[in-house]
PDB file with SEQRES, HELIX, SHEET and CRYST1 records, atoms N, CA, C and O in Angstrom:
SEQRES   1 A   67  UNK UNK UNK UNK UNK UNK UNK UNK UNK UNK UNK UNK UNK          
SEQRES   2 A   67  UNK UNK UNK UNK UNK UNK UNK UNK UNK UNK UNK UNK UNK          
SEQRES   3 A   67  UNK UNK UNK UNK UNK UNK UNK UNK UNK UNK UNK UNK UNK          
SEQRES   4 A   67  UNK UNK UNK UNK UNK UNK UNK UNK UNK UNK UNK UNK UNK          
SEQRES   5 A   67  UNK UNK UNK UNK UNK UNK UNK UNK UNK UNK UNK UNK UNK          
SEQRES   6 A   67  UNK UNK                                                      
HELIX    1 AA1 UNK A    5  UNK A   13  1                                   9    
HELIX    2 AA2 UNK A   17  UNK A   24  1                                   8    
HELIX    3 AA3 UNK A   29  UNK A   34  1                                   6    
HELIX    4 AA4 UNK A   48  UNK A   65  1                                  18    
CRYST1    1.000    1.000    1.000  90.00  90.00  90.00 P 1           1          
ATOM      1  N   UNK A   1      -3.671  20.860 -19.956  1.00  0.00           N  
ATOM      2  CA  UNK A   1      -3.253  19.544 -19.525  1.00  0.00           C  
ATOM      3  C   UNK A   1      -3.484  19.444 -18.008  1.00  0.00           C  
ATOM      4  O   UNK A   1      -2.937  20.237 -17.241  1.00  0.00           O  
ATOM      5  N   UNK A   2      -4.171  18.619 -17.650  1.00  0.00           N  
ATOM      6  CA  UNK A   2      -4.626  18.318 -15.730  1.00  0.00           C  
ATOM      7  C   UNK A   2      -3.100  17.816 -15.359  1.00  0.00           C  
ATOM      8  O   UNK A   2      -2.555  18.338 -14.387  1.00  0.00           O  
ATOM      9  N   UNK A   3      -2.564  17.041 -15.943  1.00  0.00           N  
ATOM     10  CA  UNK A   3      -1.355  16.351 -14.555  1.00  0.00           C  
ATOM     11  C   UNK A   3      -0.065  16.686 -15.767  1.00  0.00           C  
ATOM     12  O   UNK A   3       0.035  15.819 -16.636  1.00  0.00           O  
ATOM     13  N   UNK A   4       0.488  17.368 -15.821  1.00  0.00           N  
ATOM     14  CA  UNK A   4       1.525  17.949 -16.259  1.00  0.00           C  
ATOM     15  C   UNK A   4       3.332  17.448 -16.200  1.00  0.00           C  
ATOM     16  O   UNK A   4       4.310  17.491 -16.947  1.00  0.00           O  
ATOM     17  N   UNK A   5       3.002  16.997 -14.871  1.00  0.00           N  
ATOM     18  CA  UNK A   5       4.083  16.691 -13.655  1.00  0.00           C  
ATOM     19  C   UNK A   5       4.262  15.511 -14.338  1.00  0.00           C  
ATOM     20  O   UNK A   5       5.280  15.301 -14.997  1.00  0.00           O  
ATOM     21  N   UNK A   6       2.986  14.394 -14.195  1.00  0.00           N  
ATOM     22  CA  UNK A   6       2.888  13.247 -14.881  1.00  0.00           C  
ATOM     23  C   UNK A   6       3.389  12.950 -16.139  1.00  0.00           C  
ATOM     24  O   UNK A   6       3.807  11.814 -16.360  1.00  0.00           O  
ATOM     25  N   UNK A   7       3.409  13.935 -17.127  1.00  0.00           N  
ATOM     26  CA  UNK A   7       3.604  14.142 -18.506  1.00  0.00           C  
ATOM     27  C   UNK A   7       5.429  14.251 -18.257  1.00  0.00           C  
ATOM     28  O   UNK A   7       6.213  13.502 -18.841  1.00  0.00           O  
ATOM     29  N   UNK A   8       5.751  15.080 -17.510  1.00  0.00           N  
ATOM     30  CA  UNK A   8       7.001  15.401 -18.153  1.00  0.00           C  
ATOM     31  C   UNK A   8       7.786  14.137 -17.116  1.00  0.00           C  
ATOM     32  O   UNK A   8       8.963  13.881 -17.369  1.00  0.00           O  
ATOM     33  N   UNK A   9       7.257  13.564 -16.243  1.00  0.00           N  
ATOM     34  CA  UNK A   9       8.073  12.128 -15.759  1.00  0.00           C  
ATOM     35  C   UNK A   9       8.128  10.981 -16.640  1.00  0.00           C  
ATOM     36  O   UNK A   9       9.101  10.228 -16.670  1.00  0.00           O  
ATOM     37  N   UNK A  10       7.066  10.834 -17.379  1.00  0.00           N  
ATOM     38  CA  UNK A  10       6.730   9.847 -18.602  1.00  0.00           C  
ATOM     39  C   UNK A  10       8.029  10.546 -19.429  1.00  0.00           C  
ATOM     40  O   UNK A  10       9.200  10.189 -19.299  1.00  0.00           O  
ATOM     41  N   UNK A  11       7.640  11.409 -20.132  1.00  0.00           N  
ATOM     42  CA  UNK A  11       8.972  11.982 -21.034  1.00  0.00           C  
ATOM     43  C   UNK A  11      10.338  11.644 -20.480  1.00  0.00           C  
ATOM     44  O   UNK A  11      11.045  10.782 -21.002  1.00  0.00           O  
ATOM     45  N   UNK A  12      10.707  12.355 -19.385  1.00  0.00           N  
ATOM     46  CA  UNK A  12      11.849  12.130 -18.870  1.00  0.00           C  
ATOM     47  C   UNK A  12      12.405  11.135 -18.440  1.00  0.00           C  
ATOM     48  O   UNK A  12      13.601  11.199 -18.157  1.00  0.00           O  
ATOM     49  N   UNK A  13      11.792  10.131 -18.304  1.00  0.00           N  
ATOM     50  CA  UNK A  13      11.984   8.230 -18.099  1.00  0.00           C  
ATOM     51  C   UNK A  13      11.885   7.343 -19.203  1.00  0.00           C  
ATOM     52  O   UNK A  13      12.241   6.166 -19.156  1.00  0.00           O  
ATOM     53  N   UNK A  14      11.307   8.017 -20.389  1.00  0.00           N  
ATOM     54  CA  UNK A  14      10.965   7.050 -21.189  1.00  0.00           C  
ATOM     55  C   UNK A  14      10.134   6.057 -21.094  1.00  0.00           C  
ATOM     56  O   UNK A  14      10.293   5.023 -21.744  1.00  0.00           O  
ATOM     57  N   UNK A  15       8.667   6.339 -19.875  1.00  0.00           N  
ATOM     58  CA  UNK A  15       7.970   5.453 -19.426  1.00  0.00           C  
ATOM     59  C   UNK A  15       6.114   5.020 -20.328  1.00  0.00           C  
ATOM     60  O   UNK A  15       5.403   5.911 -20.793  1.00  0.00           O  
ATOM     61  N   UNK A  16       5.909   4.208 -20.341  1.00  0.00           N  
ATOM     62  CA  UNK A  16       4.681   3.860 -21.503  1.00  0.00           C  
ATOM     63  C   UNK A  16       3.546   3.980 -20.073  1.00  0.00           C  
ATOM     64  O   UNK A  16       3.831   3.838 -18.884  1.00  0.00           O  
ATOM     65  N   UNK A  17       2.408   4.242 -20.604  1.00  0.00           N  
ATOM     66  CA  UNK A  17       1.409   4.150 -19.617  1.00  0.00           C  
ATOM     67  C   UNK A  17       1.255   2.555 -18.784  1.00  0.00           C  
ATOM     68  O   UNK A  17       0.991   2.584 -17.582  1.00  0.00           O  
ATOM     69  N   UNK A  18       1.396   1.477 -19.340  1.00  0.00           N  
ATOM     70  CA  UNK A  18       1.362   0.469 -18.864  1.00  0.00           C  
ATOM     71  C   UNK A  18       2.846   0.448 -17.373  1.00  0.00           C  
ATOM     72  O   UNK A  18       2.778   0.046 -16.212  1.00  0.00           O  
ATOM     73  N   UNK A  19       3.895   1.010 -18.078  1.00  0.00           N  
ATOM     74  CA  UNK A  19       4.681   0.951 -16.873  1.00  0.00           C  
ATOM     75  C   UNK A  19       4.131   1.685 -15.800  1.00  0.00           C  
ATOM     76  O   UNK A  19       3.591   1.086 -14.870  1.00  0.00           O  
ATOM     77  N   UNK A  20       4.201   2.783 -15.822  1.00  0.00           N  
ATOM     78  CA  UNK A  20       3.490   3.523 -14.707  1.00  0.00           C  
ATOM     79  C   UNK A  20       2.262   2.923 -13.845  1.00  0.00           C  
ATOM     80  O   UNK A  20       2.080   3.018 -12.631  1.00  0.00           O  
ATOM     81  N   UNK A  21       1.618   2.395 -14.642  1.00  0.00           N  
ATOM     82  CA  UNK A  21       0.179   1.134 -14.031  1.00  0.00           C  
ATOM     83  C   UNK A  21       1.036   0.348 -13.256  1.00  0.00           C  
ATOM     84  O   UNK A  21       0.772   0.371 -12.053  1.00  0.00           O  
ATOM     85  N   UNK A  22       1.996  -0.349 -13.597  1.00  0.00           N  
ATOM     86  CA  UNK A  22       2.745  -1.348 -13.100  1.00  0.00           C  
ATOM     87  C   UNK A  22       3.324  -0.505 -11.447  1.00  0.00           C  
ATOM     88  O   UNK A  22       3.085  -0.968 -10.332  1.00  0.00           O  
ATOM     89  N   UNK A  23       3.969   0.568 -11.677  1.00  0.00           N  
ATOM     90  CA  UNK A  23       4.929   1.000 -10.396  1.00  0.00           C  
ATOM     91  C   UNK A  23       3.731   1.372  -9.618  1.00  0.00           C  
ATOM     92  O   UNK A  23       3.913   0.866  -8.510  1.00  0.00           O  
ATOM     93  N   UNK A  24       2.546   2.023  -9.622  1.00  0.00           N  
ATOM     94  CA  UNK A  24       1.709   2.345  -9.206  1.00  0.00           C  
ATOM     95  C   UNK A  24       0.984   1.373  -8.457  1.00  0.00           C  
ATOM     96  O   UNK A  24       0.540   1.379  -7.308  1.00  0.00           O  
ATOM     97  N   UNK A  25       0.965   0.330  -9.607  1.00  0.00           N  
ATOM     98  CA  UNK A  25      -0.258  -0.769  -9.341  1.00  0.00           C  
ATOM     99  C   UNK A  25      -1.737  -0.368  -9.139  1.00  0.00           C  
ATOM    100  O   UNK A  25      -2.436  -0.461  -8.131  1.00  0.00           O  
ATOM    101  N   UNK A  26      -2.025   0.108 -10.388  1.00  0.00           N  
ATOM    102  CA  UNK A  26      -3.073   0.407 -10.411  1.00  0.00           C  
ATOM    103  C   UNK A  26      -3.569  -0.039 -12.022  1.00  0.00           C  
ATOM    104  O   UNK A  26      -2.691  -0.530 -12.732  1.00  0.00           O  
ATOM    105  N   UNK A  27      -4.837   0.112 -12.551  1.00  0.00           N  
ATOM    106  CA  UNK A  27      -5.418  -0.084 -13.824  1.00  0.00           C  
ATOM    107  C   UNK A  27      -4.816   0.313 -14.991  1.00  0.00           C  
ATOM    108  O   UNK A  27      -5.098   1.504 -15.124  1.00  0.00           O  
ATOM    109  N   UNK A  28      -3.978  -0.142 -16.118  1.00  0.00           N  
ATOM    110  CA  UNK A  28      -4.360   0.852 -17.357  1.00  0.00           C  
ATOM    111  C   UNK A  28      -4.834   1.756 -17.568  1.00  0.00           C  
ATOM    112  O   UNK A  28      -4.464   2.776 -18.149  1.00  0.00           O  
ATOM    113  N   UNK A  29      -5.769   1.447 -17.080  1.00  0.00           N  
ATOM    114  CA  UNK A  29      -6.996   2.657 -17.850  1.00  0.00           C  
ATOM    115  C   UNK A  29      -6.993   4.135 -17.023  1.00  0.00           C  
ATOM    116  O   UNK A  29      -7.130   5.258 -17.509  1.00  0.00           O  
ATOM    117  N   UNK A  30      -6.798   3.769 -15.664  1.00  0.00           N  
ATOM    118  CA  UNK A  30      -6.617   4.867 -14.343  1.00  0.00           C  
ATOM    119  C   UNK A  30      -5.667   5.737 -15.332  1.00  0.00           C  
ATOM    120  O   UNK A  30      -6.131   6.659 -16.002  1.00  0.00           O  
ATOM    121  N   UNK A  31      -4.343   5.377 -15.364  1.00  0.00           N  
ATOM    122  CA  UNK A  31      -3.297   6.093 -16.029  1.00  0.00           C  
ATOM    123  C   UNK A  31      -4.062   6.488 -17.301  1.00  0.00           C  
ATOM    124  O   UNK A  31      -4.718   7.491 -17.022  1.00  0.00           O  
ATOM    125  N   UNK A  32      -4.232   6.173 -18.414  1.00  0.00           N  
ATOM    126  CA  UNK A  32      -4.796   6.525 -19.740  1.00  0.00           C  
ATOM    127  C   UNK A  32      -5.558   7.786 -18.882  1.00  0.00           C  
ATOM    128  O   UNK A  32      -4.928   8.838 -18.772  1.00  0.00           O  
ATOM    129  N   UNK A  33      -6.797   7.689 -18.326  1.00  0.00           N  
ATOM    130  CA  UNK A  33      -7.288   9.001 -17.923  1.00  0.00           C  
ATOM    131  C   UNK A  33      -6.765   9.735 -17.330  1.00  0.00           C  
ATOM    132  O   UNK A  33      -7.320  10.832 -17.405  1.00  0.00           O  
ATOM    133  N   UNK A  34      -5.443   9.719 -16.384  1.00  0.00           N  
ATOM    134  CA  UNK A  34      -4.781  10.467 -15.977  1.00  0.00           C  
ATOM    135  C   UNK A  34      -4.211  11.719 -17.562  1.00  0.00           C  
ATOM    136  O   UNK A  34      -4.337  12.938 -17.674  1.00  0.00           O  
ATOM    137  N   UNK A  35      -3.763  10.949 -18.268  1.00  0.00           N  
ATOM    138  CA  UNK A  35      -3.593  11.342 -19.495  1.00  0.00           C  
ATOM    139  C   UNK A  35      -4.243  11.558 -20.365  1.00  0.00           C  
ATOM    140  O   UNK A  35      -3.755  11.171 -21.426  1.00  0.00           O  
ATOM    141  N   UNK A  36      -5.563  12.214 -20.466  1.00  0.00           N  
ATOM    142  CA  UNK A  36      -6.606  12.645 -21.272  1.00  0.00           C  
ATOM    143  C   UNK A  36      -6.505  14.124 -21.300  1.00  0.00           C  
ATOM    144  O   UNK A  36      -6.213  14.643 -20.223  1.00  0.00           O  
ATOM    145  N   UNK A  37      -6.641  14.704 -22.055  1.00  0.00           N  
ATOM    146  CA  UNK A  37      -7.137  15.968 -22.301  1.00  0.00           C  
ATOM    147  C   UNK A  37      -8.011  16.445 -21.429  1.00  0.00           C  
ATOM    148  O   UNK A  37      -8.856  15.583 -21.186  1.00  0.00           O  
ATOM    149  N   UNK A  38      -8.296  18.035 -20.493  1.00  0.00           N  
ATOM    150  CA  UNK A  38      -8.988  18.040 -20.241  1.00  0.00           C  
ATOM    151  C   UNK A  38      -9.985  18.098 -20.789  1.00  0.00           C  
ATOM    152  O   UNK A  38     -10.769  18.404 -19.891  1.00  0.00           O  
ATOM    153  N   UNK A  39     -10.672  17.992 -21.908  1.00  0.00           N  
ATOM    154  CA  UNK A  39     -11.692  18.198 -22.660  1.00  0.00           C  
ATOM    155  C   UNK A  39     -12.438  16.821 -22.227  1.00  0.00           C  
ATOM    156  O   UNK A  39     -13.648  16.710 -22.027  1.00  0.00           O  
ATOM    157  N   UNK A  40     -11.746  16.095 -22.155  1.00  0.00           N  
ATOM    158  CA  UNK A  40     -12.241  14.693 -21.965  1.00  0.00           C  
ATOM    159  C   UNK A  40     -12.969  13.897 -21.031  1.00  0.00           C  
ATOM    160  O   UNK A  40     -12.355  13.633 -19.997  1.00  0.00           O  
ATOM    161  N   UNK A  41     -14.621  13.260 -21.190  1.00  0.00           N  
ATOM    162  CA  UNK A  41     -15.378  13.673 -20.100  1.00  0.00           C  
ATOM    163  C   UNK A  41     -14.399  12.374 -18.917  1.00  0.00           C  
ATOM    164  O   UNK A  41     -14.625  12.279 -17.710  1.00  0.00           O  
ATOM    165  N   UNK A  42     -13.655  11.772 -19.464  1.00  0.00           N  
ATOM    166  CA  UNK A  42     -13.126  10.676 -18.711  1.00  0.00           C  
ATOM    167  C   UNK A  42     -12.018  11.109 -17.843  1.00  0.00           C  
ATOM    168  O   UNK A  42     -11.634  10.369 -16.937  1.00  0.00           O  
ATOM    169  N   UNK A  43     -11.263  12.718 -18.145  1.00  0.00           N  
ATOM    170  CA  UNK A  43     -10.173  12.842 -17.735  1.00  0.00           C  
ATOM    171  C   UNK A  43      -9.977  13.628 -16.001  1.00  0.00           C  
ATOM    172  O   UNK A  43     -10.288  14.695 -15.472  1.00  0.00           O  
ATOM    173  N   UNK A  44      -9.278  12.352 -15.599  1.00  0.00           N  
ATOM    174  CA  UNK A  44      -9.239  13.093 -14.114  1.00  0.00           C  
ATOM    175  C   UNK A  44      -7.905  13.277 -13.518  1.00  0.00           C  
ATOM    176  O   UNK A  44      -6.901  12.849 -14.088  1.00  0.00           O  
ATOM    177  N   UNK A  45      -7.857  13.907 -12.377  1.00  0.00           N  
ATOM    178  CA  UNK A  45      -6.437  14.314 -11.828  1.00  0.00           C  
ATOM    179  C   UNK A  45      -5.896  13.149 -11.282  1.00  0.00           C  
ATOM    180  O   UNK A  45      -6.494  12.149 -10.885  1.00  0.00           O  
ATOM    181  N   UNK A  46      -4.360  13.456 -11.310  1.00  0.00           N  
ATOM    182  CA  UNK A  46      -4.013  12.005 -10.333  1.00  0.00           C  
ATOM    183  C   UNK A  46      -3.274  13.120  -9.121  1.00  0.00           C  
ATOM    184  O   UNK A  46      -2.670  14.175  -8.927  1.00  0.00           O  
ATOM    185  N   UNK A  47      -4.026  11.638  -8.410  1.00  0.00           N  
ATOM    186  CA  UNK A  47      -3.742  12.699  -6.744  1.00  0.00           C  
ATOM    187  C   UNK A  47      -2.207  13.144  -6.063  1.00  0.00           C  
ATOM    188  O   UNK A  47      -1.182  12.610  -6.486  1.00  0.00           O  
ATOM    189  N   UNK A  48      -2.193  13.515  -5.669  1.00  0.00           N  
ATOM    190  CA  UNK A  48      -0.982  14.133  -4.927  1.00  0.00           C  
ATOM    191  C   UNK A  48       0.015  12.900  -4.421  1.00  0.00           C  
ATOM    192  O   UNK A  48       1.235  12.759  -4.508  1.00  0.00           O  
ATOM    193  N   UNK A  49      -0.840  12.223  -3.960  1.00  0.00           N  
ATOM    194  CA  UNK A  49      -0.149  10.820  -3.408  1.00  0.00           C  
ATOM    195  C   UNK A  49       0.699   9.839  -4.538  1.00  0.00           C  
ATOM    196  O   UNK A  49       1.872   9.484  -4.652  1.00  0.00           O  
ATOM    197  N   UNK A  50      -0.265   9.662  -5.123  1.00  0.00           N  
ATOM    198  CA  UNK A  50       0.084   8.823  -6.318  1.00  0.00           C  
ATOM    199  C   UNK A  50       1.667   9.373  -7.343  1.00  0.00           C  
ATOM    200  O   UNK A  50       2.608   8.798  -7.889  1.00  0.00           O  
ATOM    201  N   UNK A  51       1.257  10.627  -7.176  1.00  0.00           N  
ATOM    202  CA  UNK A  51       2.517  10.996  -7.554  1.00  0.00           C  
ATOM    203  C   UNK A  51       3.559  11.267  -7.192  1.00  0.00           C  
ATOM    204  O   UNK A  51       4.559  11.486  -7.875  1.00  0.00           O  
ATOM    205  N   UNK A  52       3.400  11.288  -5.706  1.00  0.00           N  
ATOM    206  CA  UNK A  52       4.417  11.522  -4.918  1.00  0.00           C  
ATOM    207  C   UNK A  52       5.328  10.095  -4.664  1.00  0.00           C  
ATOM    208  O   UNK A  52       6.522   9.906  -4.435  1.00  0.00           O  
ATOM    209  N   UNK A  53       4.142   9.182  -4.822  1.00  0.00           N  
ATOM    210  CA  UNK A  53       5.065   8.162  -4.630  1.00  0.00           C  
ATOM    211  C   UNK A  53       5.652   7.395  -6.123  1.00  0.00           C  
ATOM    212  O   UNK A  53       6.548   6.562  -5.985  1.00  0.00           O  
ATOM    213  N   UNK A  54       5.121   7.699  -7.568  1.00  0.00           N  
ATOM    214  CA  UNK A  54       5.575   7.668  -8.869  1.00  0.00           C  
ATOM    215  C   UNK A  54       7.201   8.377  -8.481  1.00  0.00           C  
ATOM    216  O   UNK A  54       8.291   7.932  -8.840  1.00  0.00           O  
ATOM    217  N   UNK A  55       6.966   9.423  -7.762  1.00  0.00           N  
ATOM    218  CA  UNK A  55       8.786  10.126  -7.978  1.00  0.00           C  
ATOM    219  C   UNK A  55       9.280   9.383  -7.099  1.00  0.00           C  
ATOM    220  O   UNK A  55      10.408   9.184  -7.549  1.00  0.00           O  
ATOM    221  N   UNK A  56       9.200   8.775  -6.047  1.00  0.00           N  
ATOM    222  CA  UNK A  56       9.703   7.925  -5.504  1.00  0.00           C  
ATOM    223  C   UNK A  56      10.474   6.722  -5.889  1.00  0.00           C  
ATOM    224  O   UNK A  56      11.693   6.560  -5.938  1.00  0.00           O  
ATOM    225  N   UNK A  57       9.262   5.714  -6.216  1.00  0.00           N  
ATOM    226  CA  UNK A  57       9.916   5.131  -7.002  1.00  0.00           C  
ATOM    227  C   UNK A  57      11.122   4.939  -8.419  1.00  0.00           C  
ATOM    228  O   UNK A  57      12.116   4.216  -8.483  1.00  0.00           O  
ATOM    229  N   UNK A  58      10.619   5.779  -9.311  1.00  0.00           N  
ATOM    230  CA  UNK A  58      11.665   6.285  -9.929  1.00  0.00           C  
ATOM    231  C   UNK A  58      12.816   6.970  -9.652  1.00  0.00           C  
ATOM    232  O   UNK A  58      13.685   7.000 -10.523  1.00  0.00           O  
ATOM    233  N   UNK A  59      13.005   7.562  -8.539  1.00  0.00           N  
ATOM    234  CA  UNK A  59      14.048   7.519  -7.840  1.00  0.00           C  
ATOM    235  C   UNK A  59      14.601   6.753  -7.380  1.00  0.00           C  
ATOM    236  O   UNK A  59      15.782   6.997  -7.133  1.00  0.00           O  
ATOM    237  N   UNK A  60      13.971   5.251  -6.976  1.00  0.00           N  
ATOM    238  CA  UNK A  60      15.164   3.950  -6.182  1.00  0.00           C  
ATOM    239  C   UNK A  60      15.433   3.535  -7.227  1.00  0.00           C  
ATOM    240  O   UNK A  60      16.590   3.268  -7.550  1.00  0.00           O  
ATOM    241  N   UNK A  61      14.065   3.340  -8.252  1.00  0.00           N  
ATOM    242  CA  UNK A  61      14.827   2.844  -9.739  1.00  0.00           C  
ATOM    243  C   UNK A  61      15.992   3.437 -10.170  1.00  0.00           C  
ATOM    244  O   UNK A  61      16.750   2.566 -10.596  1.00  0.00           O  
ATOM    245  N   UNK A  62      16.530   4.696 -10.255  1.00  0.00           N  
ATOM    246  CA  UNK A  62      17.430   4.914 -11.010  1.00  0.00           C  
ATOM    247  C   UNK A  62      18.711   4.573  -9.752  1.00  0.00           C  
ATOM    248  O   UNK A  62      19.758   4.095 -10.189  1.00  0.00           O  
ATOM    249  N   UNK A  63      18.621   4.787  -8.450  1.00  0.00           N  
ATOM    250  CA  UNK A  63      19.787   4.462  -7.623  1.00  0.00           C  
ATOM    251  C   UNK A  63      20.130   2.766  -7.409  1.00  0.00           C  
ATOM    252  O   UNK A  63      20.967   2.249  -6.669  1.00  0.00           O  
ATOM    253  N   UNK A  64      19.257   2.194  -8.247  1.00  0.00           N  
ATOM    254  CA  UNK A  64      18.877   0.621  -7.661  1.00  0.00           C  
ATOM    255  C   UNK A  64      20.245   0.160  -9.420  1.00  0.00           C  
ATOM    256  O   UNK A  64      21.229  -0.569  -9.542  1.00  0.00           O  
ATOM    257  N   UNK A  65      19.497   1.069 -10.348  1.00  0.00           N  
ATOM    258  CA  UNK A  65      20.297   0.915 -11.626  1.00  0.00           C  
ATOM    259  C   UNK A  65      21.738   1.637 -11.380  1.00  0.00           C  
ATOM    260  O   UNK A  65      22.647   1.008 -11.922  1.00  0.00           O  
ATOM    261  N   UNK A  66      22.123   2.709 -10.749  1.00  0.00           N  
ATOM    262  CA  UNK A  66      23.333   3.395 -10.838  1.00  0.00           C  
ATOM    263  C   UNK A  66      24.016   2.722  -9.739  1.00  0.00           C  
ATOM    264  O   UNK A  66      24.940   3.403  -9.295  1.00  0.00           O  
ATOM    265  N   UNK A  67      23.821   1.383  -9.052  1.00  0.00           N  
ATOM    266  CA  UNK A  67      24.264   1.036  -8.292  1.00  0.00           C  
ATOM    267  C   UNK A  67      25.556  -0.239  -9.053  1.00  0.00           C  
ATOM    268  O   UNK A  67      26.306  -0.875  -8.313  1.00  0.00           O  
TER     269      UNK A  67                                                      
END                                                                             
């Protein structure tokens, strides 16, 4: 699995690929290949950034909700 990190934040949020497109703001499809197999000639890493700021956000989200 290339983005792992990615995988178990989806799990642990209960998040669909379209949400993540959304907090990101980026394509569908970006995410879908984030989530490919590596076998897959489409599948690429998501960068350091991108995810750094995915935990981010999901972090104000949940203090924005526990508020």
């Amino acid at each position: 699995m290339k983005n792992p990190e990615l995988e178990a934040l989806i799990s642990e949020h209960d998040l669909t690929t379209q949400k993540v497109a959304d907090l990101l703001e980026v394509p569908k499809r970006t995410v879908d290949n984030w989530r490919r197999s590596e076998d897959s000639a489409h599948s690429n890493f998501m960068s350091k950034a991108n995810l750094k700021l995915l935990r981010l956000l999901l972090e104000n989200e949940a203090k924005a909700t526990a508020s």
